[in-house]
C-alpha positions in Angstrom: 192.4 218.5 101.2 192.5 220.0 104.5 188.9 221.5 106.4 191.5 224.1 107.4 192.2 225.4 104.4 190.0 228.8 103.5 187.5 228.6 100.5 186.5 231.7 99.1 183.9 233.6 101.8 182.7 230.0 102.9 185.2 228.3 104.9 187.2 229.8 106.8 191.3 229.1 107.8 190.2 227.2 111.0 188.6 224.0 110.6 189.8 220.8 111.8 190.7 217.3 109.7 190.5 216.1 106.0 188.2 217.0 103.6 186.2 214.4 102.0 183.9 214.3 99.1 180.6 214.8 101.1 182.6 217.8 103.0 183.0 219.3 98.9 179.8 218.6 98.1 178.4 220.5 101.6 181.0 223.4 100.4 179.0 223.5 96.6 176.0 223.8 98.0 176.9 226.7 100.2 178.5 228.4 97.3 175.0 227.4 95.2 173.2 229.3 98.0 175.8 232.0 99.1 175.9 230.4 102.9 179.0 230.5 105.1 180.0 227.8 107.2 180.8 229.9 110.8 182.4 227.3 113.0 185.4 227.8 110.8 186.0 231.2 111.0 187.1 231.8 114.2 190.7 230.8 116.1 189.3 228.8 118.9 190.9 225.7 120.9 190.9 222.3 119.1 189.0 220.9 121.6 186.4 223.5 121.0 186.1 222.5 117.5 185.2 218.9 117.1 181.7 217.7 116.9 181.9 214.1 117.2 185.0 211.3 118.6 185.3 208.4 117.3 185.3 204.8 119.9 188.2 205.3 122.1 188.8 209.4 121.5 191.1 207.8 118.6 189.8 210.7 116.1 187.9 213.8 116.2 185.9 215.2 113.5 184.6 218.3 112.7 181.1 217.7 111.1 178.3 219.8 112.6 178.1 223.5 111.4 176.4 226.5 111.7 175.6 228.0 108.0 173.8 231.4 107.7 173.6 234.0 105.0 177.1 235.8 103.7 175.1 238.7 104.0 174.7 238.5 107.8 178.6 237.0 108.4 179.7 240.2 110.7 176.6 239.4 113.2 177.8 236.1 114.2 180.5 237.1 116.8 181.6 233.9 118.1 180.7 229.9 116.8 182.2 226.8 118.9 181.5 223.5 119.9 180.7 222.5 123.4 182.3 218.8 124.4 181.3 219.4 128.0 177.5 219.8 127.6 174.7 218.0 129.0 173.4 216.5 126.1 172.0 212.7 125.4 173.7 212.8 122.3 177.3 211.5 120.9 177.6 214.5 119.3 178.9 218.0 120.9 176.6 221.1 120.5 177.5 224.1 118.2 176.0 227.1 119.4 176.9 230.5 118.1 176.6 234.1 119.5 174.6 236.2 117.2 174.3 239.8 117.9 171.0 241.2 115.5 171.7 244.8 114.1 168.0 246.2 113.6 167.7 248.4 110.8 165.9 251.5 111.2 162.7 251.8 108.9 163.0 254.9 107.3 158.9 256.0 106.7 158.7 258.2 103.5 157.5 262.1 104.5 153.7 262.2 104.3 153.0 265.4 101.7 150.6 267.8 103.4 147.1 267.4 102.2 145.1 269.9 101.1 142.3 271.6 102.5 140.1 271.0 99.9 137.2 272.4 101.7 138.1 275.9 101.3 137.2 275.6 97.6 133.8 275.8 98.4 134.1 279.2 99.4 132.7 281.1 96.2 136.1 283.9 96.5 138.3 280.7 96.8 136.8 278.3 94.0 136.9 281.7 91.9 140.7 282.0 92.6 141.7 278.8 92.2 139.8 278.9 88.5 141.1 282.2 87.4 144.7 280.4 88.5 144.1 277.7 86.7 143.2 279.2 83.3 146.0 281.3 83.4 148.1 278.1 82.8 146.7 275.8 81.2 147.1 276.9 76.9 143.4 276.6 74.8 143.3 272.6 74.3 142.1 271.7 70.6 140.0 269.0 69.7 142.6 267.2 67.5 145.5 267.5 70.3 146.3 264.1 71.3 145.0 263.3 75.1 148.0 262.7 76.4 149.3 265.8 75.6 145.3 267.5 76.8 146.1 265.6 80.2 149.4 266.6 80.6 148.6 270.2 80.0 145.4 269.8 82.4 147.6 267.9 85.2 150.3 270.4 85.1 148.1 273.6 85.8 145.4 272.3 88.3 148.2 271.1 90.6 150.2 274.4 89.9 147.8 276.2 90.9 146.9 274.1 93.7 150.3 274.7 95.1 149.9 278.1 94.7 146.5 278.6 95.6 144.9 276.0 97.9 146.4 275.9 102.0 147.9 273.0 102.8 146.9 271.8 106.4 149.4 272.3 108.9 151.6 269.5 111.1 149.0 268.8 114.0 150.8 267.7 117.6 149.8 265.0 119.3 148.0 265.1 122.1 144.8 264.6 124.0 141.8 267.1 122.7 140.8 267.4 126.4 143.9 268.9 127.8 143.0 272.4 128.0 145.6 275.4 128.8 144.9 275.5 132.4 145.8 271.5 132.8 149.3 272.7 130.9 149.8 275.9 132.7 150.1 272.9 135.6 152.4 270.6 133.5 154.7 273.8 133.5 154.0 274.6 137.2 154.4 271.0 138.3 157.8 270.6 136.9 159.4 273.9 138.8 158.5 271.7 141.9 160.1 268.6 140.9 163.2 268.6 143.8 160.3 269.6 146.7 158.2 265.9 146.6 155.7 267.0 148.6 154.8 270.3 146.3 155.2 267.9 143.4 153.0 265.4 144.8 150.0 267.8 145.7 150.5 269.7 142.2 150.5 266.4 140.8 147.0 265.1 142.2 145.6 268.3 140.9 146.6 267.7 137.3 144.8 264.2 137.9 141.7 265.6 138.8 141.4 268.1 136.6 142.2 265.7 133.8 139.6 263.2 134.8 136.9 265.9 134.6 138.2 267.2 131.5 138.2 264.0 129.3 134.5 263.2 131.0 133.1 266.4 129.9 135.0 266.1 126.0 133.2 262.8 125.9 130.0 264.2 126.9 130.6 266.8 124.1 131.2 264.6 121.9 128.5 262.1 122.2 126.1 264.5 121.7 127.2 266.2 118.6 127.6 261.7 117.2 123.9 262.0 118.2 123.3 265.4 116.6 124.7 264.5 113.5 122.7 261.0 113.2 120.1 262.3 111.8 122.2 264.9 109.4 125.3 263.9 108.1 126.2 260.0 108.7 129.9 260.9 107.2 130.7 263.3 110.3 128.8 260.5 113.3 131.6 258.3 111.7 133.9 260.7 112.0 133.4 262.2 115.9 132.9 257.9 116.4 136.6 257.6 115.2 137.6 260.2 117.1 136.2 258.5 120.7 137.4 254.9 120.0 140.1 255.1 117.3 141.8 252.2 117.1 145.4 251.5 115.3 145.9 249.3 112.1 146.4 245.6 112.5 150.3 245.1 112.6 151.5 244.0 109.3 153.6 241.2 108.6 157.2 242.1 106.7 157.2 238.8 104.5 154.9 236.9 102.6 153.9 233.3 102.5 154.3 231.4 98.9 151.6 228.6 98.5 154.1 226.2 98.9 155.1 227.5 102.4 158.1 229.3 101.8 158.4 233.1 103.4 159.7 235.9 101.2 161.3 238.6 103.7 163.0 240.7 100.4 160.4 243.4 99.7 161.2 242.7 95.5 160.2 239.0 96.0 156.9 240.5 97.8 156.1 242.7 95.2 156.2 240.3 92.2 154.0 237.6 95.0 151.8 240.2 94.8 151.7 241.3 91.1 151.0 237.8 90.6 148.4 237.4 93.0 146.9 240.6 91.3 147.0 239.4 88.1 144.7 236.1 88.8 142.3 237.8 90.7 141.8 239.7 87.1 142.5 236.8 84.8 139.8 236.4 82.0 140.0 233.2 80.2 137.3 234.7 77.4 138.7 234.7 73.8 138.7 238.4 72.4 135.8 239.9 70.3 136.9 240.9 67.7 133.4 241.3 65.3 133.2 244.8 65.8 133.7 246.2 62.5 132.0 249.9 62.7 132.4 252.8 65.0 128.9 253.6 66.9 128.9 256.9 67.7 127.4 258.2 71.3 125.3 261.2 72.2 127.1 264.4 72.8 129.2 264.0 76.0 129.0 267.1 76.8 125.8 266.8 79.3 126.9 263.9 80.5 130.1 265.5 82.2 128.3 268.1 83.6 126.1 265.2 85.7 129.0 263.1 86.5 130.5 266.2 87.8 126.8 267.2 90.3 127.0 263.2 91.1 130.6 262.7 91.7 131.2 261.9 96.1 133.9 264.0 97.5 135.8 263.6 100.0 137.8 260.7 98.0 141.1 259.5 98.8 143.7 260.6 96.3 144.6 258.3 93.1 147.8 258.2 92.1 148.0 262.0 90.6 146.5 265.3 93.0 143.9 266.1 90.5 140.8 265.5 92.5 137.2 265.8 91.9 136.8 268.6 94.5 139.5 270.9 92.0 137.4 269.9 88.8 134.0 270.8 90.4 135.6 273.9 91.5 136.7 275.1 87.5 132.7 274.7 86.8 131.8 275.8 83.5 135.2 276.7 81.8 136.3 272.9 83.6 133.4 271.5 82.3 134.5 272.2 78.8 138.1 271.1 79.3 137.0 267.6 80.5 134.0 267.4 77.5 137.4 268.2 75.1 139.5 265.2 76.9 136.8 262.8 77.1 135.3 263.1 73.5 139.0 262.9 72.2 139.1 259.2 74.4 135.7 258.2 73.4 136.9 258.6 69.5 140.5 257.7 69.9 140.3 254.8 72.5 143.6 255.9 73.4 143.5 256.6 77.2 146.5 258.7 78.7 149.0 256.2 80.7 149.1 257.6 83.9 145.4 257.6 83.9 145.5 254.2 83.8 147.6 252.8 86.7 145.9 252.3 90.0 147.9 252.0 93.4 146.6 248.9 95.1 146.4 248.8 99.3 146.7 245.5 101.2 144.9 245.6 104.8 145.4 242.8 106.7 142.2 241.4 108.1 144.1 239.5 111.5 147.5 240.2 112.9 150.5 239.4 111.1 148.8 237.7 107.5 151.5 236.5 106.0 149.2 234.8 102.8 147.8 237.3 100.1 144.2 235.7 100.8 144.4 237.2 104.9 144.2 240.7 103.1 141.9 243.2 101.9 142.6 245.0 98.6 141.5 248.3 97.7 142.5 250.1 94.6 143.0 254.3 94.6 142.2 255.1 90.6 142.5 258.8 89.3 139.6 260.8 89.7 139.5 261.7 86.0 139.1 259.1 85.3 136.7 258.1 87.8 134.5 260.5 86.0 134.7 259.1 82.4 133.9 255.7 83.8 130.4 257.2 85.5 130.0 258.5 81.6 130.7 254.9 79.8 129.0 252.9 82.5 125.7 255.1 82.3 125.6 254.7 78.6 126.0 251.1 79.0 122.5 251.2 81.5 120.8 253.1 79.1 121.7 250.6 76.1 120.8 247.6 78.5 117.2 248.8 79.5 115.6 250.3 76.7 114.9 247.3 75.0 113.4 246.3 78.6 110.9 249.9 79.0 107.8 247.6 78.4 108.6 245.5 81.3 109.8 248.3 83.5 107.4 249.7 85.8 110.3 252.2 87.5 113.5 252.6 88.9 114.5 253.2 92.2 117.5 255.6 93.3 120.0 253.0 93.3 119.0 252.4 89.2 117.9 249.2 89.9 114.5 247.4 87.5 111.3 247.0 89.8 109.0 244.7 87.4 
């Protein structure tokens, strides 16, 4: 069979010689793995085909190629041998011209966030409540909690939409640059066929820039050390704000244990499922010698304290519903989420969105490419949050009252001082 024959999308109509079997087994295993042999593809000189001569120049053989991906088959624009090269080798070079069409990363629109801080506002929190209620039907005991968070979901973000501002699209630029400095931006660029007006104008922006960002660092170093003592959470913030840095650059693939790369992001994201999955493997059998239901104590206190303990200021979960709109429905919220969580705490049937958790890899060095070179947080629902606080401090409780003999106190932090 002739090289020059086409096979399917892997060899092209322009090779050179016979085919033998090691040249059908090579065109198998390209098919096995979607490759396409390049060199034969395009109409160039015989000369600029063969790879190796025999003794003599009696025959010349094609049987050095250039494989890549059928996928990326339009960026290779040219694929030839070259007889005359400089090589200490009795083989001619193959060298192809690849041109590499980068595709544009399309970054999904960043919703708004809102600004949750007007809730504390008595008038607002009172609105957003009111709003609230309005929506959301009388939830009965019996309902099933899917249907209770459902109906919960659906009117707190309502009215969030309708209630709460959303913060607006902030430009970028320096805090220091104040509306003089810009009046000159404007002034400079009037002058920009006169060099020497542009020039002096120009020197003058410089200046007054330097002194500017000297006196908004002042500023702001004193406020970092006005708020040491105060409110830690806002040094941290004003700090941020002086030396921000950017996030470590990501890597786009991911290194198997076995030192393959995965560049397709479906192959990354079952790498890291499983990677997931063993960090929260449990090789304990089940217990299953629970044969009666122990009631708790009335929940109903308890929600109201994981409510005054809760931190705000969270990141999101994976639904809107945040602590800061919960605290805001006080009482009357109080008495939805005592309604929800009894229904869970009898049922053990937990709502499913509730239960999924969007996991965030940081990379701790530049381009990690193994799972183990990242850090992994995990944003859970707030709601949920909250029922947690209730289980786990029921769990302390059980834990150290057989242990009040031995305890002299607790500290803030809960923990046994013997």
């Amino acid at each position: 069979m002739l090289l020059c024959e086409k096979h399917g999308k892997t060899v092209g109509p322009h090779g050179l010689g016979m085919r033998n079997e090691r040249g059908e087994r090579l065109i198998d295993r390209c098919e096995e793995k979607k490759l396409a042999i390049m060199n034969t593809w395009f109409a160039d000189h015989l000369r600029r085909r063969y790879t190796l001569a025999s003794p003599g120049d009696r025959t010349r053989n094609q049987i050095g190629y250039i494989m890549i991906n059928e996928r990326y088959r339009s960026s290779v624009s040219n694929a030839r041998a070259y007889p005359g090269a400089d090589a200490n080798s009795d083989h001619n070079p193959v060298i192809a011209t690849i041109k590499i069409y980068l595709m544009a990363l399309k970054h999904p629109k960043r919703k708004p966030r809102f600004l949750l801080d007007t809730l504390k506002n008595p008038e607002n929190g009172a609105d957003f409540s009111k709003a609230v209620f309005e929506r959301l039907p009388k939830i009965q005991i019996e309902e099933n909690s899917q249907i209770q968070w459902t109906n919960l979901k659906t009117s707190v973000i309502t009215a969030a939409n309708n209630v709460i501002p959303k913060e607006s699209k902030k430009i970028k630029q320096p805090h220091w640059v104040a509306d003089e400095i810009k009046s000159l931006f404007h002034k400079r660029r009037q002058f920009k066929s006169d060099q020497e007006k542009y020039k002096r104008i120009d020197k003058e922006i410089q200046k007054q820039c330097k002194c500017a960002k000297e006196q908004w660092l002042e500023e702001k170093c004193q406020e970092i050390e006005r708020f040491k003592d105060i409110n830690i959470k806002e040094m941290f913030k004003k700090i941020r704000e002086i030396a921000r840095k950017g996030p470590l650059p990501a890597s786009r693939g991911m290194q198997l244990p076995i030192g393959r790369i995965l560049w397709e992001p479906d192959d990354i994201a079952k790498r890291w499922e499983k990677y997931i999955a063993s960090l929260f493997h449990d090789d304990r059998e089940d217990d299953d010698k629970i044969a009666s239901y122990e009631s708790g104590p009335s929940i109903l206190k308890e929600v109201r304290r994981a409510l005054q303990h809760c931190k705000t200021g969270k990141a999101v979960g994976p639904n809107e519903v945040v602590v800061e709109m919960l605290i805001a429905l006080q009482e009357d919220g109080v008495d939805v989420l005592w309604s929800l969580f009894k229904n869970i705490y009898e049922t053990g049937q937990i709502p499913s969105e509730l239960l999924k958790s969007v996991f965030i890899a940081i990379p701790k060095k530049s381009n990690a490419l193994d799972c183990e070179n990242h850090t992994n947080i995990s944003l859970m629902a707030h709601t949920l949050k909250l029922f947690l606080k209730i289980i786990l401090r029921r769990i302390r409780r059980k834990i150290l009252f057989p242990l009040q003999s031995t305890i002299s106190r607790l500290d803030k932090f809960n923990t046994l001082i013997i």
